[in-house]
C-alpha positions as CSV (number, residue, x, y, z in Angstrom):
1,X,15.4,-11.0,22.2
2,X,18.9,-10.1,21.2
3,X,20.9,-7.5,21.7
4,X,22.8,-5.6,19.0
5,X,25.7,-4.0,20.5
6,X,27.3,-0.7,19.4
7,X,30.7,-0.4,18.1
8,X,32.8,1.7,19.7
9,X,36.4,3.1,18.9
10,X,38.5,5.5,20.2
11,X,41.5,6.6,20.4
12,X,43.6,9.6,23.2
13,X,46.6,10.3,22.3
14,X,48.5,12.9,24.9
15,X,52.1,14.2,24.1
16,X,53.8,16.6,26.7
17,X,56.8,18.2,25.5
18,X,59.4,20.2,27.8
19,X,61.3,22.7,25.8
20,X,64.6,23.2,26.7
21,X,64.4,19.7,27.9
22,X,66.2,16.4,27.1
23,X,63.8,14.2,28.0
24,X,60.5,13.5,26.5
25,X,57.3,11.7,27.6
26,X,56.1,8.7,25.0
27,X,53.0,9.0,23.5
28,X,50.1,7.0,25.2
29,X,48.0,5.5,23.1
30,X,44.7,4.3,25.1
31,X,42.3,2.5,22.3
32,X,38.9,0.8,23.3
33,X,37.5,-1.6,20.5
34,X,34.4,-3.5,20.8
35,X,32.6,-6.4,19.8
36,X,33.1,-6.8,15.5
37,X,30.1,-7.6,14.0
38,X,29.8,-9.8,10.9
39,X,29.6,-8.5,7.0
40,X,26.8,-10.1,5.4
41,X,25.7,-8.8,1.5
42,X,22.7,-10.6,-0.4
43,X,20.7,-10.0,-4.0
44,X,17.2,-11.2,-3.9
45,X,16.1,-13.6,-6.8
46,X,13.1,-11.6,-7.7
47,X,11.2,-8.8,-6.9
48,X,7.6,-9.9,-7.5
49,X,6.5,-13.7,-6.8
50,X,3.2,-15.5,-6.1
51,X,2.1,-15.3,-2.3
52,X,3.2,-18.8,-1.1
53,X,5.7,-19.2,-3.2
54,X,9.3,-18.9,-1.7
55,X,11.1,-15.5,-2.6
56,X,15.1,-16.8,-3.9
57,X,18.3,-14.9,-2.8
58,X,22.1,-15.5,-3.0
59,X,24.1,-14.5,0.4
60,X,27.5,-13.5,0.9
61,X,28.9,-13.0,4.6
62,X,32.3,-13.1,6.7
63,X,33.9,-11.7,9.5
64,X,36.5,-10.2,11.1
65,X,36.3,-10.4,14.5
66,X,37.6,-13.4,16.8
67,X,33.8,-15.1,17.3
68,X,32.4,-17.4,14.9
69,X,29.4,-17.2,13.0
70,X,26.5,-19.0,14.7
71,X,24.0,-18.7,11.9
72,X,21.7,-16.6,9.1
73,X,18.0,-14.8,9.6
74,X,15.6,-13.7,7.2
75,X,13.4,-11.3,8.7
76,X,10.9,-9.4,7.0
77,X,7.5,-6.5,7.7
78,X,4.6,-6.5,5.4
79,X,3.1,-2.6,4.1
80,X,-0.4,-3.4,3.0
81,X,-2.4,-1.0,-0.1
82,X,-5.7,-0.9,-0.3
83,X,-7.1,1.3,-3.1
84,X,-11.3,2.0,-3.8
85,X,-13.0,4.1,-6.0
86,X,-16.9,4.2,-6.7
87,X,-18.4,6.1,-9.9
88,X,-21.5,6.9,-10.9
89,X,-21.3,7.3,-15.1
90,X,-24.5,8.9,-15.5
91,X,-23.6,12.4,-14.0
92,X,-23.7,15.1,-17.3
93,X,-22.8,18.5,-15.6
94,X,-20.1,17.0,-13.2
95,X,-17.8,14.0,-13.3
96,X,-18.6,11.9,-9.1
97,X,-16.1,10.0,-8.5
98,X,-15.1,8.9,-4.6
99,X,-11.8,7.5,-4.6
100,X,-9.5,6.4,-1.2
101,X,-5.9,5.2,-1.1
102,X,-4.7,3.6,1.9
103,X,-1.0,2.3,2.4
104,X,0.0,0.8,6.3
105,X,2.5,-1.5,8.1
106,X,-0.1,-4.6,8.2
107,X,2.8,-6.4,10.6
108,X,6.2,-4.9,12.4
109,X,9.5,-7.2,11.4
110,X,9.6,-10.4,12.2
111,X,12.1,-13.7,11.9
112,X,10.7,-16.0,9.0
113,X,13.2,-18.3,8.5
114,X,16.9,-19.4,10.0
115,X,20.1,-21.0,8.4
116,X,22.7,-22.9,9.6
117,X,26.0,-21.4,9.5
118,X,28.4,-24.2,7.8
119,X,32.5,-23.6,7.1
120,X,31.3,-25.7,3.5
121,X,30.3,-22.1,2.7
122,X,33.3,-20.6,2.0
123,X,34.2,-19.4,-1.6
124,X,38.2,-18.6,-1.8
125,X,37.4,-16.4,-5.0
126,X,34.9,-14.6,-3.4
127,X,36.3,-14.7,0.2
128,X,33.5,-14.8,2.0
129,X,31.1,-17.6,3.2
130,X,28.2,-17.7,0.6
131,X,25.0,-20.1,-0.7
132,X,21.7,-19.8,-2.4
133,X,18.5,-20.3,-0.6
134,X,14.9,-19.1,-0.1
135,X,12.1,-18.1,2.2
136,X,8.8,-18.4,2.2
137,X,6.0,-16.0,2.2
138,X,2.4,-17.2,3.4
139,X,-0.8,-17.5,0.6
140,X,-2.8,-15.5,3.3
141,X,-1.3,-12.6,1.3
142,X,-2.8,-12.9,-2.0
143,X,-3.7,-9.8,-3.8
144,X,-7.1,-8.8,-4.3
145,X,-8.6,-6.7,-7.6
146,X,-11.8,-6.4,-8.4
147,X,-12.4,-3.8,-11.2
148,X,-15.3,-3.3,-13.1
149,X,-17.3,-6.1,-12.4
150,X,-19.8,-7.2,-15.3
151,X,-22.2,-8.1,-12.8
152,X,-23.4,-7.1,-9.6
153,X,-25.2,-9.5,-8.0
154,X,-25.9,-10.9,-4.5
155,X,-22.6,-11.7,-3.9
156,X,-20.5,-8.8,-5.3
157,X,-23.0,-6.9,-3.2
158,X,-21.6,-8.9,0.1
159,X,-18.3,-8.1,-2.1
160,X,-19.3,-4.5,-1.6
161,X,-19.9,-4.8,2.0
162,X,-16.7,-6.5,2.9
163,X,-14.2,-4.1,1.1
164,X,-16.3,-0.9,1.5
165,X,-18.1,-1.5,4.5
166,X,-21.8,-1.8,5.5
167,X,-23.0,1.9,5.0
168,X,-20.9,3.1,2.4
169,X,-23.8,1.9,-0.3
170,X,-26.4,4.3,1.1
171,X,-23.7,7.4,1.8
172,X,-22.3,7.1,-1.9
173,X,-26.1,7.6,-2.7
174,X,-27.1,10.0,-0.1
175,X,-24.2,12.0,-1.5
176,X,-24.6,11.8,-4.9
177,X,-28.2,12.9,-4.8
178,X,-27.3,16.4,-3.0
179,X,-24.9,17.2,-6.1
180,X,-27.1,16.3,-8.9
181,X,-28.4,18.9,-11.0
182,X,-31.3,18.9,-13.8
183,X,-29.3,17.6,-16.5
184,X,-27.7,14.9,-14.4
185,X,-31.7,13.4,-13.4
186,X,-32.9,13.7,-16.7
187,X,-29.6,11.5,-18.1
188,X,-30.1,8.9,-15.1
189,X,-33.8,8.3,-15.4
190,X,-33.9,8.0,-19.0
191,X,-30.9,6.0,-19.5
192,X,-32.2,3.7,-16.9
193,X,-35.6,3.7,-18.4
194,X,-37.5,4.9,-14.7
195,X,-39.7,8.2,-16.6
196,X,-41.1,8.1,-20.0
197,X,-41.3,12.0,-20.5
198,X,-38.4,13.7,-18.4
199,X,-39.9,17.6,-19.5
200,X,-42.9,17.5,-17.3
201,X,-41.0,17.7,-14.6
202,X,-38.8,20.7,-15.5
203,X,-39.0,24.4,-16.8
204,X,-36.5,26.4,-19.2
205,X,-35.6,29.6,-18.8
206,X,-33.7,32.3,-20.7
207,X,-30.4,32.1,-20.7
208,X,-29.3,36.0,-21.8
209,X,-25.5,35.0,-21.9
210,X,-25.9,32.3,-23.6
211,X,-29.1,33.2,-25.9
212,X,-30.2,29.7,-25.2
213,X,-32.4,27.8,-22.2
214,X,-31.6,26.4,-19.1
215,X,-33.4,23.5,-18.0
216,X,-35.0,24.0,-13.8
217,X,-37.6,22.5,-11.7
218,X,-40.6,24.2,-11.0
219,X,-40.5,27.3,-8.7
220,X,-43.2,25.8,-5.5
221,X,-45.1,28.8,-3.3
222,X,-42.3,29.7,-1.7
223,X,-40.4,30.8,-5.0
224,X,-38.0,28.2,-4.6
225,X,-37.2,25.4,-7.2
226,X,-37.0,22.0,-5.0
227,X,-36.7,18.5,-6.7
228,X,-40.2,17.6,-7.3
229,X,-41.3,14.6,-4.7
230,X,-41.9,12.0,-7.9
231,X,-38.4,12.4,-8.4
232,X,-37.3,12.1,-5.2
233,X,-39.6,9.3,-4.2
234,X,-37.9,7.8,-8.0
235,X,-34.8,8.0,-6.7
236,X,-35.4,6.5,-3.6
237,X,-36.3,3.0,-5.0
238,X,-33.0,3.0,-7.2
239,X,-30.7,0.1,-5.9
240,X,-27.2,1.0,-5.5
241,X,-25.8,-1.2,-8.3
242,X,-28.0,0.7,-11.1
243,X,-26.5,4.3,-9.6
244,X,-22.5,2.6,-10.4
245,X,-23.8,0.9,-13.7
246,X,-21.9,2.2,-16.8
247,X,-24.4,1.8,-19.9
248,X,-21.4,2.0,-22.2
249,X,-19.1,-0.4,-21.5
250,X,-21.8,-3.2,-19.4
251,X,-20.3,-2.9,-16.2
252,X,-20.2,-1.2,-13.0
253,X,-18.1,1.5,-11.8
254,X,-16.6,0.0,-8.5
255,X,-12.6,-0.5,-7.9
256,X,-11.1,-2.6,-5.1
257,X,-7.7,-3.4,-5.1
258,X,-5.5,-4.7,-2.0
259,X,-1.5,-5.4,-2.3
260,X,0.9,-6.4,0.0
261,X,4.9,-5.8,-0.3
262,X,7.3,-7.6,1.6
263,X,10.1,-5.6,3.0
264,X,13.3,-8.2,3.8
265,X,16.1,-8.1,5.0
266,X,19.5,-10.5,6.5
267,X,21.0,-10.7,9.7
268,X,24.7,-13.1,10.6
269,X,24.5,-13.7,13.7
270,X,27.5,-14.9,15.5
271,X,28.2,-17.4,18.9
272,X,27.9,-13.8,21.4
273,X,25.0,-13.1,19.4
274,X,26.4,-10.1,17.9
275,X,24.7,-9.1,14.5
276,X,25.4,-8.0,11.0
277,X,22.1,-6.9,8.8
278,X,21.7,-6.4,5.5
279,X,21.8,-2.5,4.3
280,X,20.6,-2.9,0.8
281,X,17.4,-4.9,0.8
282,X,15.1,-4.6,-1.9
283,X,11.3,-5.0,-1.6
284,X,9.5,-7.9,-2.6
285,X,5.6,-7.6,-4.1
286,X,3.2,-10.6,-3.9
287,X,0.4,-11.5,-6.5
């Protein structure tokens, strides 16, 4: 581990003056400088590259201290975004959609890659030692999107599993089920062909502010109006994929999407192993 040292400087000045006097005290000037850590400035060569492809930069660097320049270190933390939404198309009196953003530090900062300090480097124009070079970034990185799939097979059910987790299938439908109203059965089971006459399961009643009729389940003993058990027992049996499936557009209403963004930056290190980073270090996204 190195150690980055603090700069330091100050600076007491004390005067005493005797009025009346002839003679005068000097001042005394008592300064404390530390260790001088090297400059270092660098542009990166792009802001979005392939994951395993190196990321291009041009540095600039120099010092003013007494200590030479040992050499350069690209060190960099990765922020991972994972975005999933779910949504069923065939809700009429309400629009479901379950939707979940998540955006962490997958890894702290760490060294990638080192470069040699050479006096070659030096640019008289310029000043300053500088050079082009890269560093690489790992495939392991790869973005992931899978939106709207056309199909939902075996595998993009073990797709579903692996982004979403193992129960979020049967909660998305558990939950879905305790919202839907009249309207919102009667869409799903004819557009997905499950009842040939919706209306024996359902009443209508007056509706005075309207002038027209509301559609309701039967009232049972109890005066209550419960999802009749056919319908329930319906729903039951209806696998996930046909709850998400969108009759419009021939696919199914699932969203996964997982990012990663590099966030780099430069350090001179010099033969105390004092060190000068970077302060302007843009981020770098991976496809």
């Amino acid at each position: 581990m190195k150690t980055n040292y603090i700069i330091i400087f100050s600076a007491f000045l004390s005067a005493i003056l005797f009025v009346g006097c002839d003679k005068h005290d000097t001042l005394d000037d008592n300064v404390i400088v530390g260790q001088m850590a090297p400059h270092v400035y660098w542009e990166i060569g792009s802001s979005t590259v392939n994951a395993g492809s190196n990321v291009p930069f041009k540095v600039q660097y120099y010092t003013t201290g007494e200590t030479p320049i040992n050499h350069l270190e690209v060190w960099y933390s990765i922020k991972e975004d994972e975005i999933k939404t779910v949504t069923s198309p065939w809700m009429t009196t309400f629009k479901y959609t379950v939707t979940s953003s998540v955006s962490a530090e997958r890894r702290a900062s760490q060294q990638i890659s080192t470069y040699p300090h050479d006096q070659s480097y030096w640019n008289k124009l310029l000043r300053a030692y500088s050079f082009e070079a890269s560093f690489p970034t790992s495939t392991t990185l790869s973005s992931i999107s899978w939106v709207k799939p056309s199909s939902f097979n075996a595998t993009d059910s073990a797709k579903m599993i692996r982004y979403f987790g193992n129960t979020y299938m049967q909660h998305f439908k558990d939950s879905l089920f305790t919202l839907m109203k009249v309207k919102d059965f009667q869409n799903m089971y004819q557009g997905l062909n499950l009842v040939d006459n919706f209306k024996i399961y359902i009443d209508s009643i007056e509706n005075k502010n309207t002038g027209g009729y509301d559609y309701v389940f039967p009232k049972d003993a109890q005066g209550n109006r419960p999802i009749p058990k056919v319908l329930v027992d319906i729903y039951k049996k209806i696998p996930f994929a046909d709850l998400i499936f969108d009759k419009t557009s021939n696919n199914y209403g699932v969203e996964f999407t997982r990012s990663y963004t590099l966030r780099p930056k430069m350090k001179v290190v010099d033969e105390k192993s004092i060190e000068g980073v970077t302060s302007i270090n843009p981020d770098v996204s991976l496809n």
